[in-house]
N, CA, C and O of each residue as an XYZ file, in Angstrom:
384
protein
N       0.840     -1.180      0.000
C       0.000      0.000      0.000
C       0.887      1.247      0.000
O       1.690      1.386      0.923
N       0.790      2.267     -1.081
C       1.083      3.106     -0.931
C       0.800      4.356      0.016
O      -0.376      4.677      0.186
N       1.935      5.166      0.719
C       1.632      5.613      1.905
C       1.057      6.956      1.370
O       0.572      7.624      2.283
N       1.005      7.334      0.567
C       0.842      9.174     -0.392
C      -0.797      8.825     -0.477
O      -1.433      9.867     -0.635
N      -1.602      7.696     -0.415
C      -2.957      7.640     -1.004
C      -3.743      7.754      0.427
O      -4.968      7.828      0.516
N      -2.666      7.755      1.734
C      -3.273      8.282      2.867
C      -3.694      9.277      3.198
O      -4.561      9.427      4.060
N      -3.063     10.272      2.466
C      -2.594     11.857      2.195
C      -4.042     12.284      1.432
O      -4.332     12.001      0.270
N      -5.015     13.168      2.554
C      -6.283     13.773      1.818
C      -5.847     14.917      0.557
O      -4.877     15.667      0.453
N      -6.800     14.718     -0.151
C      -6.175     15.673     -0.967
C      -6.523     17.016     -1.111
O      -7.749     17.106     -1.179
N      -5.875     18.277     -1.200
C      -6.213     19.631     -0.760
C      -7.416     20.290     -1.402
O      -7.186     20.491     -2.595
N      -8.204     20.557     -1.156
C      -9.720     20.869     -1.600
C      -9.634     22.475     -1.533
O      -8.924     23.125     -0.766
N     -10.461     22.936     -2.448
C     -10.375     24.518     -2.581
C     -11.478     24.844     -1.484
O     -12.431     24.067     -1.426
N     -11.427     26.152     -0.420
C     -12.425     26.650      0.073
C     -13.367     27.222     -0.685
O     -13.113     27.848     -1.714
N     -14.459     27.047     -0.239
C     -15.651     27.506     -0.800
C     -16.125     28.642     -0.459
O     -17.233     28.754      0.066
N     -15.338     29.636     -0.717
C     -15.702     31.196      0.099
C     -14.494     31.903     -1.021
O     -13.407     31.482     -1.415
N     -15.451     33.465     -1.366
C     -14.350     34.044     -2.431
C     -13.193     34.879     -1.785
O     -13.189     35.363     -0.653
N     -12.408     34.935     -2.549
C     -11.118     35.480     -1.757
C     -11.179     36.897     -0.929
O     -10.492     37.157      0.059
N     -11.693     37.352     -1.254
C     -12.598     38.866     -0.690
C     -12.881     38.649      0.863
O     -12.716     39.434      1.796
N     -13.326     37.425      0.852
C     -13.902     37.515      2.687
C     -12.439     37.316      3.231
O     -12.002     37.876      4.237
N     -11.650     36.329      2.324
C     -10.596     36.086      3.347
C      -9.662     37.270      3.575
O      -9.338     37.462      4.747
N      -9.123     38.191      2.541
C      -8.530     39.409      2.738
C      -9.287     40.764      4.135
O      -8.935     41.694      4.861
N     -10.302     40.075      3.799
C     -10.764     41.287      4.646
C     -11.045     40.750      6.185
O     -11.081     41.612      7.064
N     -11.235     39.439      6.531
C     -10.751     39.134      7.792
C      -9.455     39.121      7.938
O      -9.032     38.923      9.077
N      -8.730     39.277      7.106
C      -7.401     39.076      7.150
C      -6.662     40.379      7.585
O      -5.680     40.442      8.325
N      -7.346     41.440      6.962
C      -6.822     43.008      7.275
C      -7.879     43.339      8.568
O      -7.635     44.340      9.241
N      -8.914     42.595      8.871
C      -9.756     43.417     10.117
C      -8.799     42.930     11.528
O      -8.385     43.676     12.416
N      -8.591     41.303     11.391
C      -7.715     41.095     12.237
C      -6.404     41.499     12.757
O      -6.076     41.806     13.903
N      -5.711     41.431     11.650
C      -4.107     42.278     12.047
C      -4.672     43.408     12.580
O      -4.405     43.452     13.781
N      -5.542     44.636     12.108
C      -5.884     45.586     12.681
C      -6.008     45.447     14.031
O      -5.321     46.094     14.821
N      -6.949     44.541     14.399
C      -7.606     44.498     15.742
C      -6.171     44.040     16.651
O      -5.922     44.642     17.695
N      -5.283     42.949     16.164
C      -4.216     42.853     16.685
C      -3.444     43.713     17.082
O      -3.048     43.870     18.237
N      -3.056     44.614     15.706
C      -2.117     45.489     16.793
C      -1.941     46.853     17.368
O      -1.088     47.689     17.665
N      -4.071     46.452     17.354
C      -4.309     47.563     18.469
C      -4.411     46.910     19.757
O      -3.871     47.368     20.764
N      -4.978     46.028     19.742
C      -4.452     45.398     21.382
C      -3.068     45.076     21.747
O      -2.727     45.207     22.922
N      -2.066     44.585     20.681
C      -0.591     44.927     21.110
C       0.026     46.311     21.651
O       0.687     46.389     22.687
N      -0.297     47.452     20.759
C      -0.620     48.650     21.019
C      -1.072     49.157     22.587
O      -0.451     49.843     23.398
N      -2.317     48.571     22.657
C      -3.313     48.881     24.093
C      -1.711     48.306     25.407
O      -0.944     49.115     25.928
N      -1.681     47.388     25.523
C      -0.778     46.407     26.167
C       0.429     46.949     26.787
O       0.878     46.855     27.929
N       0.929     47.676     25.486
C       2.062     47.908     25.767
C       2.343     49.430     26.377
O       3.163     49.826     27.206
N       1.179     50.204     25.515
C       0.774     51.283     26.417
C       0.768     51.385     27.489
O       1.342     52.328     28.033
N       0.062     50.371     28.222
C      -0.559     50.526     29.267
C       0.807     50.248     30.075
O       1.311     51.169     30.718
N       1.378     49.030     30.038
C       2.754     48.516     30.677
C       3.351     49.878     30.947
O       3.388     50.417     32.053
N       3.928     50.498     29.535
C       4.728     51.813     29.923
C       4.076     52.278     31.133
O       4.466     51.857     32.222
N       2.919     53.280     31.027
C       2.617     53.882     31.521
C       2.647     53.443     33.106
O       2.771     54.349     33.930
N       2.564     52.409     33.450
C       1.912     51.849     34.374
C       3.553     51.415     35.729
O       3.618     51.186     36.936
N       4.960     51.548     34.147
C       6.157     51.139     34.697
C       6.397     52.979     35.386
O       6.799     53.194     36.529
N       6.093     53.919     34.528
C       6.877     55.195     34.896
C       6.033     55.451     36.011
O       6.527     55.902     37.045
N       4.261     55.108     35.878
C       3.910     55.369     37.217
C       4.202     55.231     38.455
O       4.373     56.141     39.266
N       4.286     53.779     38.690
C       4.861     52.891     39.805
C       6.146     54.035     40.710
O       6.127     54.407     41.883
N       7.019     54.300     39.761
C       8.198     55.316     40.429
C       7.425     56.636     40.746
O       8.044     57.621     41.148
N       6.429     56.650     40.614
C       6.185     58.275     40.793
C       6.166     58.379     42.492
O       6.567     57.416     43.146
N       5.726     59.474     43.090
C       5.680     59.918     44.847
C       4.600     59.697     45.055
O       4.331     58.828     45.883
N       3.752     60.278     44.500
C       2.212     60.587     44.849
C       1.096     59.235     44.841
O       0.841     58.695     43.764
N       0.727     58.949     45.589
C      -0.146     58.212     45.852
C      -0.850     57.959     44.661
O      -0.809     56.815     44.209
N      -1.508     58.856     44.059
C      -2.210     58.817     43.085
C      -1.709     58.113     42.056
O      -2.632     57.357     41.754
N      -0.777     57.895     41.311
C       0.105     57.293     40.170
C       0.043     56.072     41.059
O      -0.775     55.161     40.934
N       0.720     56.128     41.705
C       0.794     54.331     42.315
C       0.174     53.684     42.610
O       0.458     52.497     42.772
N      -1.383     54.391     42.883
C      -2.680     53.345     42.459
C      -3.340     53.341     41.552
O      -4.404     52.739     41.404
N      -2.455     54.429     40.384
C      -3.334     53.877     38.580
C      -2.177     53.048     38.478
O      -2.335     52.502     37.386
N      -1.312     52.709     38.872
C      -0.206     51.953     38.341
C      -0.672     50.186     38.941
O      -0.659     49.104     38.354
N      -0.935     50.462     39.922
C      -1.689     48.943     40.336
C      -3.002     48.918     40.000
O      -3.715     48.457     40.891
N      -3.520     49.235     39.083
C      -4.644     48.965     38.869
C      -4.772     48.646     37.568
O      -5.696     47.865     37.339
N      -3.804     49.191     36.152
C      -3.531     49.274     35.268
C      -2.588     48.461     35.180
O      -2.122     48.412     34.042
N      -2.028     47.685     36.038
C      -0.857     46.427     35.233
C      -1.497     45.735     35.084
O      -2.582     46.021     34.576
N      -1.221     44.590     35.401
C      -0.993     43.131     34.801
C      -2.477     42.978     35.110
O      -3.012     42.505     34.108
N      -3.168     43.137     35.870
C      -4.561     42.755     35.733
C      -5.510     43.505     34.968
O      -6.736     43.497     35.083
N      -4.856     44.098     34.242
C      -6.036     44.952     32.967
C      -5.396     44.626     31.569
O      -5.934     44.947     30.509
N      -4.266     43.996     31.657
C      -3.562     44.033     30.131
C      -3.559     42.387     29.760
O      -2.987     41.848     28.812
N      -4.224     41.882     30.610
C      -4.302     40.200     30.742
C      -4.921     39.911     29.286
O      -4.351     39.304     28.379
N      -6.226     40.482     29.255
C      -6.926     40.087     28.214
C      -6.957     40.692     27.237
O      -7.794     40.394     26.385
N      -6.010     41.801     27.021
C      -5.873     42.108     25.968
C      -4.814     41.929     25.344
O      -4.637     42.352     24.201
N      -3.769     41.128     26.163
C      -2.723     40.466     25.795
C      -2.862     39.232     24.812
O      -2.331     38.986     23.729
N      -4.205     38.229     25.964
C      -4.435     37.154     25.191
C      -5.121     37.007     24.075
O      -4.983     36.009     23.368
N      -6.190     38.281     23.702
C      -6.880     37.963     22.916
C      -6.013     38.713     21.780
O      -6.413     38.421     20.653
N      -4.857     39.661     21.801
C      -4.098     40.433     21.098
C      -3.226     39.037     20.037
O      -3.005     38.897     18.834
N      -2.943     38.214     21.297
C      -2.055     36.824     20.650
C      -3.526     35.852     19.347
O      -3.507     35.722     18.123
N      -4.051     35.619     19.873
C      -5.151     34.820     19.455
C      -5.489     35.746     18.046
O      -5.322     35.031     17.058
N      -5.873     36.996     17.718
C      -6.211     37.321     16.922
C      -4.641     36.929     15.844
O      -4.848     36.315     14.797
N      -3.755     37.169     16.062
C      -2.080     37.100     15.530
C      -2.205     35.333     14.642
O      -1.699     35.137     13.537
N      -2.823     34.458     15.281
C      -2.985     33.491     15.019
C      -3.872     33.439     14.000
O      -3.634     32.875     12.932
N      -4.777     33.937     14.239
C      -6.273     34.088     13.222
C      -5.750     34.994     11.612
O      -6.216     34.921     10.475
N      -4.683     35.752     12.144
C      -4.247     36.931     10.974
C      -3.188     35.713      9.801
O      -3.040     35.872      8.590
N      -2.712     34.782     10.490
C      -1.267     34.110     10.198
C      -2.720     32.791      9.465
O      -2.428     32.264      8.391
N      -3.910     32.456     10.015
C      -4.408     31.371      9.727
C      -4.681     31.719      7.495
O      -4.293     31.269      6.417
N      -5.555     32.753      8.049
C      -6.055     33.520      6.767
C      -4.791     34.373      5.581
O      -5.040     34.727      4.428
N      -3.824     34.481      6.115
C      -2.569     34.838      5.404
C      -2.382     33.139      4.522
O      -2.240     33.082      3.301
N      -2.415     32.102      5.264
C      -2.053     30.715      4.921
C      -2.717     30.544      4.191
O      -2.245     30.258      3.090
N      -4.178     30.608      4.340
C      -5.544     30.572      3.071
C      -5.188     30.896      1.691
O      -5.075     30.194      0.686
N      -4.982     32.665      1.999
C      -4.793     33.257      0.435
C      -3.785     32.806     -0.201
O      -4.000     32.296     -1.300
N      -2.556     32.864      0.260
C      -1.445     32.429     -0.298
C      -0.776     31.408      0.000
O       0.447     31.532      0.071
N      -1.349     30.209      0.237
C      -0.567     29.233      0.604
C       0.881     28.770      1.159
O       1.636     27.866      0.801
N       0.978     29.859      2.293
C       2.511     29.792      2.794
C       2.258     28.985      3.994
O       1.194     28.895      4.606
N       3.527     28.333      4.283
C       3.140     27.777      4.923
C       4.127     28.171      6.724
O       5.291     28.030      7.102
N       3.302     28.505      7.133
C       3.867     29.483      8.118
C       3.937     28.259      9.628
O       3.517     27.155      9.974
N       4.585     29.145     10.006
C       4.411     27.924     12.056
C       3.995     28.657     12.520
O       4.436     29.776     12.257
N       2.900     28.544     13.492
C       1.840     29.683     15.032
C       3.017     29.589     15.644
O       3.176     30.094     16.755
């Protein structure tokens, strides 16, 4: 038995290339505005921390790591979704 006739064979999607470009550009968008959001916030949140005033040092704990959680993860997840639909149109073949 040949082992290649195990091998499904690649079938065209049934959706025109149009949808995939344009999830393709809504996502990266959305990505790296939550990369964006993230990293913002980190800065801000690192120069706060050093500040004197009370005030900065409790937007600074309030604004780290427990507000940039989910926009971290869903920042990654969309990156995946951008790299899935990049693979679609042009058949590269990329690693997550």
């Amino acid at each position: 038995m040949n082992p290649l006739h195990l091998v499904p064979l690649a079938e065209p999607v049934p959706a025109g290339w149009g949808w995939f470009k344009l999830f393709l550009i809504l996502g990266f968008a959305v990505h790296i505005l939550l990369v964006n959001i993230v990293i913002g916030v980190s800065v801000i949140s690192l120069f706060a921390s050093f500040g004197r005033k009370r005030l900065w040092r409790r937007c600074a704990r309030d604004t780290g790591s427990r507000r940039t959680d989910g926009c971290f993860c869903a920042g990654c997840q969309l990156r995946r979704a951008a790299f899935s639909f990049l693979q679609v149109l042009y058949g590269l073949s990329l690693s997550i």
